[in-house]
N, C-alpha and C positions, 0 to 999 in steps of 0.2 A: 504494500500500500504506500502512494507516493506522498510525503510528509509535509504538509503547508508549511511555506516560509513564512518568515515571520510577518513581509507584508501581505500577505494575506490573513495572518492571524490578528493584524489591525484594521488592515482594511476593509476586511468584510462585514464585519460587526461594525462596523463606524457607518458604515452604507446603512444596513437596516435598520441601525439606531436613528440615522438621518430620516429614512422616509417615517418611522412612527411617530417620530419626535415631529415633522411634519402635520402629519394627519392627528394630531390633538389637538389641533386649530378648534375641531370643532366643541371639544371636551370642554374648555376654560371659556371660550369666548360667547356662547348657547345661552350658559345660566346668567351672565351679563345682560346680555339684549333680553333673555326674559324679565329679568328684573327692572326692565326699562329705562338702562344706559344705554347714549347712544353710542353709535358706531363712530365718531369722533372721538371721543371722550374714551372709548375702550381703546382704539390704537392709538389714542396720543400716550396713553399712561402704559400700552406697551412698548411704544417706541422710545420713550422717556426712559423707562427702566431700563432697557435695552442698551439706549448709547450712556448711560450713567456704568452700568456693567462694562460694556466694552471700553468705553473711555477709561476707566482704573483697569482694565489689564492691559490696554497698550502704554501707559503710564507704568506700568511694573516692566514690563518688556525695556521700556524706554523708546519707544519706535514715536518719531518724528510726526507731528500733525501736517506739516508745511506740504504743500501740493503747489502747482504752478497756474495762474489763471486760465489756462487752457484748459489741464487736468479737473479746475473747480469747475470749470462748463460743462465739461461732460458727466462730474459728481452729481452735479445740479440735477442734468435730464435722468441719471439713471435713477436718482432719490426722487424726482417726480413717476418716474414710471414703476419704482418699489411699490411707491404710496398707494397709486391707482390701483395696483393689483391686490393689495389689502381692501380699498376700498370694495372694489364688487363684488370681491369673494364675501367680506361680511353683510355687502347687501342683498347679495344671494341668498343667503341662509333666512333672509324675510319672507321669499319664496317659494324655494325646495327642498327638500330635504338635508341635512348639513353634508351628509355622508356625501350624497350623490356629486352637491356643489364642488368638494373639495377632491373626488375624482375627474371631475371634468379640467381640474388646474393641471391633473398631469397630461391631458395633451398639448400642453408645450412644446415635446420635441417635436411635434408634427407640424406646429406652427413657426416653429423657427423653418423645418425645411422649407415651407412655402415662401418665409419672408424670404430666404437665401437665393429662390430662385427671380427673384427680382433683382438680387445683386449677380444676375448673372452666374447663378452655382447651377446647376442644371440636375435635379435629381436624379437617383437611380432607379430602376424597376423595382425597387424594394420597399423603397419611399414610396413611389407612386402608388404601391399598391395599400403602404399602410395607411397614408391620406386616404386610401378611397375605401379601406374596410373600416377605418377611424371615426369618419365622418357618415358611414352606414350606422355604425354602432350610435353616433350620437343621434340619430335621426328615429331609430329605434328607444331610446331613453326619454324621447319627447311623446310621442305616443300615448304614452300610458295605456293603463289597462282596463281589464274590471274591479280592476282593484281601488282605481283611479287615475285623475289624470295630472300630468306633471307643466308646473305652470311653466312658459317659454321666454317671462321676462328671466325669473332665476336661471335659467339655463344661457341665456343672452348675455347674464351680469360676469356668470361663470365663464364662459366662453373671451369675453372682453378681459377678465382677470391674467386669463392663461395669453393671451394674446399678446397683451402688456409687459406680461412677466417674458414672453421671448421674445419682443426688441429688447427688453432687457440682457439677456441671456445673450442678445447676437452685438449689443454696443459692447460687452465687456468683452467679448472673443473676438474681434474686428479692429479697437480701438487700440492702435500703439502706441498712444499716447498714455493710457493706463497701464500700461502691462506691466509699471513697475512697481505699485503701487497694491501693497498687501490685502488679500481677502479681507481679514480683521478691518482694515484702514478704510477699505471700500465699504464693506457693509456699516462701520460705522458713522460714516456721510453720509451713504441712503439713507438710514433712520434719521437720523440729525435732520434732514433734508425734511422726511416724513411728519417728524415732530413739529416743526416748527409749521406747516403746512397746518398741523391738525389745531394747535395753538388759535392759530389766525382764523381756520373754521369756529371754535367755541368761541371766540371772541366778539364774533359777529352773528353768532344765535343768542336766542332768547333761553337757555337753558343756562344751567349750573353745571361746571364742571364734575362735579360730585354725581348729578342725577342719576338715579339706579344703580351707585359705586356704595353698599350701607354695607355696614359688616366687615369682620376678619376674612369670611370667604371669597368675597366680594374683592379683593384686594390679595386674598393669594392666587386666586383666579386669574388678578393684571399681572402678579409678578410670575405666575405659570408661564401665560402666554410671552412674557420677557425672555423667563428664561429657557424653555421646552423649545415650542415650533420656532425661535426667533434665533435665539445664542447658540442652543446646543446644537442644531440643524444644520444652521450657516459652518459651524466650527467641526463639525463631523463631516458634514461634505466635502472638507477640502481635505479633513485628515486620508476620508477613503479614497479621493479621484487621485490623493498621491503616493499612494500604496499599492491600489492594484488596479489603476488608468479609469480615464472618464465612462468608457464604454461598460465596466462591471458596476461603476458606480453609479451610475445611470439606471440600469435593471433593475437593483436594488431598491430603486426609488418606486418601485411597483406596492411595496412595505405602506406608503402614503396612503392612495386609497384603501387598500385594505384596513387600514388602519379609520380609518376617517367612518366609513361605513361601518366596521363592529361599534365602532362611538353611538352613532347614531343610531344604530338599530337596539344595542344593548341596555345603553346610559337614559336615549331620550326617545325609545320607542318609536322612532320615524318605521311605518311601515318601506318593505323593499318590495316594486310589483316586480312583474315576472319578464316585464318589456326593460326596466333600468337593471335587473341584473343579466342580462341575454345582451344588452349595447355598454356596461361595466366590461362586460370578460373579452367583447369583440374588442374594445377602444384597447384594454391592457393587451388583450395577444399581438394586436396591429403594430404597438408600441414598442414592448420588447422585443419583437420581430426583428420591428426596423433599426433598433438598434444595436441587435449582435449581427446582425447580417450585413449591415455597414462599416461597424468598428469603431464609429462616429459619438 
């Protein structure tokens, strides 16, 4: 029997930790909006917590704040485009079920291949195919059943989420203007960026900061979501993509929805019809496909 190296014995378990720590999005952030906090006020106090955490460990590192006015322009877009992708994914969960929302963010990678072939990347037959079983899968999840039916703005919000999140994903792999410039460093700008955004939303509603924030639960729920789907996720993905390459760590990321849907089915009851788990298992088979089959 052939004996795992040791980056493997890191990187694998750093992958799966990633996609579940991922998919508790919907665990911490549920009992919030039921309690009737809004969706500003939940991600500003997780993105607050967030770069307060990251800000004192790259402060222990010693690693440099200074970026160059070029590099803050493109920090700017990617921490506007972070935010966006939080925001639909939580205003999705207004409309469908948490599980489903927070599977439909992993078609991501099928959205990056679309945006790439407008930069002139030309997919492969593998792609092609997984965009079109992908995209059958999600046509089938809208549907609904006899069970009932699934509303199509949340599925729209989600779709917009995942969307966002990969011009995200294709400005930081394109841009050489960042590339020297630390994970930790980066994702601590996107938040920053996000916060202060979410800042200047409460500020200009008629609500209180605090609104539907009561309680010790209420507030380990914000510091979950700081430090679970936000810190641990970001900081596990990079440990596994540089142990055992983007491609394994990628798959792995299949962990996500699985994760998001036993939340939602176990924790909060969300019924699953029989049309959202038949376009769940099409979109993930499409997904992992196209990604060992590429290499990408």
């Amino acid at each position: 029997m052939k004996k795992l190296s040791r980056n493997a014995m890191i990187g694998y378990p750093a992958g799966i930790i990633t996609g579940i720590t991922y998919g508790l999005n919907p665990l911490f952030g549920m009992p919030l909006m039921n309690a009737g906090a809004s969706v500003e006020s939940i991600l500003f106090f997780r993105y607050g917590f967030a770069v307060l955490l990251l800000g004192a460990f790259l402060c222990l590192r010693k690693e440099s704040f200074c970026v160059s006015m070029k590099q803050a322009g493109i920090l700017l877009v990617l921490g506007v485009l972070y935010t966006f992708s939080s925001i639909f994914l939580f205003e999705a969960y207004k409309y469908i079920a948490s599980g489903l929302a927070t599977t439909l963010i992993f078609l991501y990678p099928v959205l990056v291949a679309l945006i790439m072939l407008f930069l002139k990347v030309i997919p492969s037959w593998q792609v092609w195919l997984s965009i079109f079983v992908t995209f059958a899968g999600v046509l089938i999840m809208t549907q609904g059943d006899a069970s009932g039916a699934v509303n199509p703005i949340g599925v729209l919000l989600s779709l917009g989420s995942a969307t966002v999140y990969a011009f995200f994903i294709v400005i930081i792999n394109r841009s050489k203007a960042i590339s020297s410039i630390s994970n930790s460093l980066l994702t601590f700008y996107a938040l920053l960026v996000g916060a202060v955004i979410f800042m200047g939303q409460i500020m200009f509603s008629d609500g209180s900061i605090t609104d539907g924030i009561e309680g010790g639960m209420a507030w380990m729920n914000l510091i979950g979501l700081a430090l679970l789907p936000t810190i641990v996720s970001t900081a596990t993905l990079a440990i596994s993509t540089r142990n055992i390459g983007a491609t394994k760590a990628s798959v792995l990321g299949v962990f996500e929805p699985i994760t998001a849907i036993l939340v939602g089915t176990l924790v909060f009851g969300e019924a699953l019809t029989t049309n959202v788990v038949i376009g769940i298992l099409l979109s993930i088979a499409a997904i992992v496909f196209m990604i060992v089959t590429t290499k990408r």
